[in-house]
ZAPA-913813 format. One record per atom (N, C-alpha, C): x, y, z. Coordinates in steps of 0.001 Angstrom, whole numbers, plus 500000, padded with zeros to 6 digits. Atoms other than C-alpha are relative to their C-alpha. Layout:
ZAPA-913813
XYZ
...
END
This chain:
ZAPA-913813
499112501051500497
248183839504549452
499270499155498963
500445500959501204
247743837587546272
499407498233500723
500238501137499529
245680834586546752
500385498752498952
500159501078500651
246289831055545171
498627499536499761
501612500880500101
243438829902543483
500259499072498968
500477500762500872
242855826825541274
498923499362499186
501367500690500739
240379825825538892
500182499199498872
499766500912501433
239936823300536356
498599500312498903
501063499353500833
237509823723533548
500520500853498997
499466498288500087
239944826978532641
499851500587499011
499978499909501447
240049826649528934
498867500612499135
500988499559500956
236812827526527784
498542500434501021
501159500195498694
233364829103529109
500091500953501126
499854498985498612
232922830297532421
501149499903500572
498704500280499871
236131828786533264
500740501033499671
499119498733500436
238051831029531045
499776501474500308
500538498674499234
236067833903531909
500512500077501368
499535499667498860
236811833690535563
501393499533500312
498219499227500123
240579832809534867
500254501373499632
499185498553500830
241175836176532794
499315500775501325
500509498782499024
239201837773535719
500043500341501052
498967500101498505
240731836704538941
501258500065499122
498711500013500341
243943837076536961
500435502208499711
500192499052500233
243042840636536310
499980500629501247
499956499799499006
242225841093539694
501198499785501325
498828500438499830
245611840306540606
500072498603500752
499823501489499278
245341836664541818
500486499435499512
499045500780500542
247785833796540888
499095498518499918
501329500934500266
245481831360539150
501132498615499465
499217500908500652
246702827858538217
498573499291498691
500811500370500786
244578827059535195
499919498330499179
500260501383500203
243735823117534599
499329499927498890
500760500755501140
242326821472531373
500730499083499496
499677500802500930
242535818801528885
500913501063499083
499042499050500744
243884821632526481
499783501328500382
499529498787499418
245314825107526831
499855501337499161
500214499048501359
244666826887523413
499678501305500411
500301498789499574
243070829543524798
500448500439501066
498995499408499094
245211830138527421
501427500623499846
498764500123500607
248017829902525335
500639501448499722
499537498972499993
248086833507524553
500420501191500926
499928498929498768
248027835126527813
501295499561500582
498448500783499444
250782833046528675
501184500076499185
498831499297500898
252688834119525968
501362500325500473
499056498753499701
254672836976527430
500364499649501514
500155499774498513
255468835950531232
501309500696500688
499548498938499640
257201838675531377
498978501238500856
500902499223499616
253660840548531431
499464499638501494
500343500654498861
252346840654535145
498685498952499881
500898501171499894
248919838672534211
500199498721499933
499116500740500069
251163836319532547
500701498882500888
499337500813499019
253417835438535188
499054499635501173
501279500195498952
250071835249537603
499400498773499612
500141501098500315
249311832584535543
500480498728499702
499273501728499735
249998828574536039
499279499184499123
501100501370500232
248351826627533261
500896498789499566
499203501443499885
248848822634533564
498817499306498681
501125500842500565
247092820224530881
499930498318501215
500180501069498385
245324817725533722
498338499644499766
500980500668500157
242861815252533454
498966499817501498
500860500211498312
240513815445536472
499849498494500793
500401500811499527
240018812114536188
501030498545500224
499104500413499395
243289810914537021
500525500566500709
499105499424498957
244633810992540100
501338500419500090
498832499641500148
248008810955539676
500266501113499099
499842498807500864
248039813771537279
499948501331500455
500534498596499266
246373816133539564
500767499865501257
498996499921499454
248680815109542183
501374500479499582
498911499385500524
251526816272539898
499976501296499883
500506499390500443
249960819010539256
499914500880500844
500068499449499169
249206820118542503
501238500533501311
498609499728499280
252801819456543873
500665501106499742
499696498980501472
253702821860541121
499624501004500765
500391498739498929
251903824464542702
500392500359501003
499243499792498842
252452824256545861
501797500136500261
498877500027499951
256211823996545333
500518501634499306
499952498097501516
256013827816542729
499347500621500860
501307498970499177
253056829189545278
500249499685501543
499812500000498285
253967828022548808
498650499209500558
501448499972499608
249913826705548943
499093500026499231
501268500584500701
246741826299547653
498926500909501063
501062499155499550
243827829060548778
498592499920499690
501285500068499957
241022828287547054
500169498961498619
500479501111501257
239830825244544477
498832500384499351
500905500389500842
237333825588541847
499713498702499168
500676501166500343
235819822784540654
498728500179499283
500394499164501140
234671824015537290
499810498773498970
499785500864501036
235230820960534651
498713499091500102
501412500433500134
232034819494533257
499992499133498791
500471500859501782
230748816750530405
498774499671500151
501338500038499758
227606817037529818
499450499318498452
500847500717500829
225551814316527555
498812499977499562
501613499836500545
222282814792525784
499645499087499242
500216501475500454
221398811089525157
498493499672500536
501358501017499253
217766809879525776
500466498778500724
499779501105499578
217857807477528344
500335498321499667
499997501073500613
217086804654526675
500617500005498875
499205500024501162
219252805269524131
502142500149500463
498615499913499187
222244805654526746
500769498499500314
499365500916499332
224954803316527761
500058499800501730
499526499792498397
225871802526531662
501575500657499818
499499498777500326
228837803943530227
500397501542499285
500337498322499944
227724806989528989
499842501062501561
500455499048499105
226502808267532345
501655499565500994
499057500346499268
229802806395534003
501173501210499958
498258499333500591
232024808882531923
499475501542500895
500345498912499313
229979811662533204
500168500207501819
499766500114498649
230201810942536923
501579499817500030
499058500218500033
233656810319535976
500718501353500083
499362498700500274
234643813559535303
498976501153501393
500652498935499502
231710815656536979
499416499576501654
500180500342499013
231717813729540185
501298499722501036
498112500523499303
234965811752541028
500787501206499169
498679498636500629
237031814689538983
500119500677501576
499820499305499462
236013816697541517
500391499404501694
499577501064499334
236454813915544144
501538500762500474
498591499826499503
239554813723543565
501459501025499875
499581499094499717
240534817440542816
500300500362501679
499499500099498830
239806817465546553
500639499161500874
499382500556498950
241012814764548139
501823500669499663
498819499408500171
244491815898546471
500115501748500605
499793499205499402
243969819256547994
499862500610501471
500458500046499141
242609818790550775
501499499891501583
498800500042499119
246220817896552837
500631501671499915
499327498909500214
247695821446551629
498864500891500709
500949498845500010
244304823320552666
499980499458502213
499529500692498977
244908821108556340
501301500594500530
499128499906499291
248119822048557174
500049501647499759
500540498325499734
247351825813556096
499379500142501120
500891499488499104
244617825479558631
498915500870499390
501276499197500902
242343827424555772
499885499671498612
500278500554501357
240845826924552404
498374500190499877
501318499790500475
238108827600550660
499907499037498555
500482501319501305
236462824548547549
498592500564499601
501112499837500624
233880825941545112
499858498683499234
500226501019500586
232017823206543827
498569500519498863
501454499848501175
229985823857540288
498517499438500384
501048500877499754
226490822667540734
499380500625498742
500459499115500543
223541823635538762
498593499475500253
500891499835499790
219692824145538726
499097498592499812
501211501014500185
218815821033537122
500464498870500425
500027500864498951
220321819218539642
498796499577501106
501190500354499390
216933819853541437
499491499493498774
501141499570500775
214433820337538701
499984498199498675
499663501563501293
215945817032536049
499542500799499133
499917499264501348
215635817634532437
499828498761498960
500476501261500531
214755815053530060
501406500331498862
498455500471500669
217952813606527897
501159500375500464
499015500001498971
220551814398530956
499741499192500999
499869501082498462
220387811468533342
501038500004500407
498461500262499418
223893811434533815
500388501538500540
499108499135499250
224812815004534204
499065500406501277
501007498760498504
221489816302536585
500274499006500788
500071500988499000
222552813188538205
501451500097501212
498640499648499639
226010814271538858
500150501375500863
500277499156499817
224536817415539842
499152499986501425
500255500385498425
222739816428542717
500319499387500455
499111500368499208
224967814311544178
501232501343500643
499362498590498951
227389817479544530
499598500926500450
500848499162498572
224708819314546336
500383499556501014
499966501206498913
224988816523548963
501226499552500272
499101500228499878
228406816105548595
500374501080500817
499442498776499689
229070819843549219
499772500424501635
500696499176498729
226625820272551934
500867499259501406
499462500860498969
228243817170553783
501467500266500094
498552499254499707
232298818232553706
499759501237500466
499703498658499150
231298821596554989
499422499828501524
499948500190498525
229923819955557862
500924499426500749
499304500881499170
232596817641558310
501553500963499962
498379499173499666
235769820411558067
499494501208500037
500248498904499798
233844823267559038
500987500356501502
499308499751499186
236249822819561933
501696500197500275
498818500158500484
238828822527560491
500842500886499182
501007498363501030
238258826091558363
500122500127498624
500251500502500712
237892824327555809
498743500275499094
501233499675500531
234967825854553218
499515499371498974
500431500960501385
232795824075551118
498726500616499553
501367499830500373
229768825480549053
500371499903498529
500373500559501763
228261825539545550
499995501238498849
500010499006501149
228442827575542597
498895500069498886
501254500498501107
225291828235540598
500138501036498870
499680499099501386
225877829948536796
498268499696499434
501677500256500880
222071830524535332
500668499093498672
499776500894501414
221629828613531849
500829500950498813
499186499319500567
224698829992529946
500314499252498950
499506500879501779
225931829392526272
501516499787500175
498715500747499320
228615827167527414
500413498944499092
500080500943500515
229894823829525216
499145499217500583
500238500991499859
228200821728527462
497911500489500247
501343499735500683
224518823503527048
499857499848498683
499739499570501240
224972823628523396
498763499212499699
501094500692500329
222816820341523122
498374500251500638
500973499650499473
219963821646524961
498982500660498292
501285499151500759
218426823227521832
498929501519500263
500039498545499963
217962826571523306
500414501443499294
499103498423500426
218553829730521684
500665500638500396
499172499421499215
221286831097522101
500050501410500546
500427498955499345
219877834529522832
499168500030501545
500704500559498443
218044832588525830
500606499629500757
498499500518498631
221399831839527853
501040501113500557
498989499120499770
223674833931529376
501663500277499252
498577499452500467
227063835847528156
500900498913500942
498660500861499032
229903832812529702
500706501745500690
499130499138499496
231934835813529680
499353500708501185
501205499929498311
229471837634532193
500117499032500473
500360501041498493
228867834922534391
501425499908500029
498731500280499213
232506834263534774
500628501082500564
499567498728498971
233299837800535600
499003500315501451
501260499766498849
230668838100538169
500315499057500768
499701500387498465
231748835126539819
500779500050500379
498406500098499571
235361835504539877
499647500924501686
499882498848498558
234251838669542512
499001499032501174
499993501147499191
232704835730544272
500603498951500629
499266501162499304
235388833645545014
500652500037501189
499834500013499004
236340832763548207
499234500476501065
501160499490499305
233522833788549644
499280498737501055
500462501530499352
231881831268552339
498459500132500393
501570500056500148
228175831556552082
499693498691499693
500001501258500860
226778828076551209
499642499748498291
500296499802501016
225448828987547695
500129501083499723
499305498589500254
227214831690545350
499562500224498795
500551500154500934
225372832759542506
500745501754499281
499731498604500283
226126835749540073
499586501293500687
500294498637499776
224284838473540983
498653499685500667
501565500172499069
220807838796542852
499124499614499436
500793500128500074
218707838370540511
500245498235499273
499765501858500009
219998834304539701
500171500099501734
500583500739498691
219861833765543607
498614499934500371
501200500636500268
216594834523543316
499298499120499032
500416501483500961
215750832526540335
500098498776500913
499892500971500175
217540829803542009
499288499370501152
500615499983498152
215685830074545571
498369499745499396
501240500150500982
212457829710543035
500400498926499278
499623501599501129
213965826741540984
499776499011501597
499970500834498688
214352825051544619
499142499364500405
500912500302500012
211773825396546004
498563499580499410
501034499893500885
209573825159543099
500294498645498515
499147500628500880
211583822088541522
499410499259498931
501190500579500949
208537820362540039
499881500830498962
500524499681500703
207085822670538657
501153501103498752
499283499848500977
210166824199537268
500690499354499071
499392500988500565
211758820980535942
499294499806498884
500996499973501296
208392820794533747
499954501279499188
499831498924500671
208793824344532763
500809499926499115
498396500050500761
212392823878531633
499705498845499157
500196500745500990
211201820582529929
499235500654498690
500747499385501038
208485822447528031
500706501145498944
499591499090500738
210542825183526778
501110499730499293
498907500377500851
213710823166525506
499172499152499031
500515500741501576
211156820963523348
499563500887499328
500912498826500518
209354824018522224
501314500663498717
499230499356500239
212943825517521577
500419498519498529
499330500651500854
214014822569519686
498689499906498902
501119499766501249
210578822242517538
500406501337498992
499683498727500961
211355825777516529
500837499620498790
498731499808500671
214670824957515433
499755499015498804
500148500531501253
213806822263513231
499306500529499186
500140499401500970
211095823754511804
500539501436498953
499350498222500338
213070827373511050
501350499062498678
498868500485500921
215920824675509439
498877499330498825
500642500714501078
213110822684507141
500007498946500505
500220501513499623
213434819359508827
499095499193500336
END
């Protein structure tokens, strides 16, 4: 049976990648963003079966009421709600001291409370199912920090801690909560990192790889084996990888200026 799944993020990225790929896989995706452009064409024809498998809403994470509309919507076309992703990200590359309190506000805004209150709005439908499964994005340098992201690695380890704590508190409820880790992918919101983009992963890969991850209830869901090990080595090793990853995005960005003349 076709599952309901939702994710926000959908539009671009790994997002879009793992819409077209649980949609492929015959699942009935409801696809969330600010805009839809790239959704726009699959949705074209909903005549075609991927088509009609697909639900995209334009929805601000970081209003509630929106995603309550949003979600009624669904449930009223789908009968339910099976699984949440919690995909939508803003990621800032501001030196600290060169940041606002709202710079990092907007980021927790979206990459904290978004996802907040993606669940608390789903959370009644995944309750009276009696099941549900909530992927929650995380990422590596939620351990490790990164110098000119205070706001997002900050946002990033809080939903470690967020994640770990709702799966204890509705693990009885069968209720699933874990994390989603995508290695360093050429995404919009890496872009500022100053990495080469031959040094990040295919979005498209990583979003196909995790789509065949979803719904899965392990506490951490990573592409493929060899990013769970990376990330079981970023972990435990958070020091000394946090300085690694510092050293090689200044290195990366020295390059780049000098290769431009600057």
């Amino acid at each position: 049976m076709k599952r309901v799944i939702v994710i926000t993020g959908a539009n671009n990225g790994i997002g879009l990648a793992m819409t077209h790929s649980l949609l492929e896989m015959g699942e009935r995706v409801a696809a969330l963003d600010l805009s839809l452009e790239n959704l726009a064409q699959r949705h074209a024809n909903p005549s075609m079966e991927l088509g009609a498998s697909l639900l995209p809403f334009r929805c601000d994470v970081t209003d509630p009421q929106q995603i309550q509309t949003v979600l009624d919507e669904v449930v009223h076309q789908q009968g339910g709600i099976d699984v949440l992703i919690n995909n939508a990200c803003l990621a800032l590359f501001i030196p600290f001291e060169e940041r606002s309190l709202d710079d990092i506000r907007r980021e927790f805004e979206v990459n904290y409370f978004g996802y907040l209150n993606m669940i608390r709005a789903v959370l009644p439908v995944m309750k009276k199912q009696g099941h549900g499964v909530i992927h929650n994005f995380s990422s590596g340098v939620g351990f490790t920090g990164i110098p000119g992201m205070t706001g997002y690695t900050s946002t990033k380890g809080a939903i470690e801690s967020l994640t770990r704590t709702l799966a204890l508190e509705y693990a009885s409820q069968g209720i699933i909560f874990n994390v989603m880790h995508p290695p360093l992918t050429r995404t919009q919101s890496s872009s500022g990192l100053g990495v080469p983009p031959e040094m990040m992963a295919d979005p498209e890969v990583v979003g196909r790889r995790l789509a065949k991850q979803v719904g899965k209830v392990v506490p951490v869901l990573t592409p493929d084996l060899g990013n769970g090990i990376q990330l079981w080595v970023t972990y435990h090793f958070r020091v000394q990888m946090g300085k690694l990853l510092a050293m090689m995005t200044e290195r990366a960005k020295m390059q780049s200026k000098s290769e431009s003349g600057a």
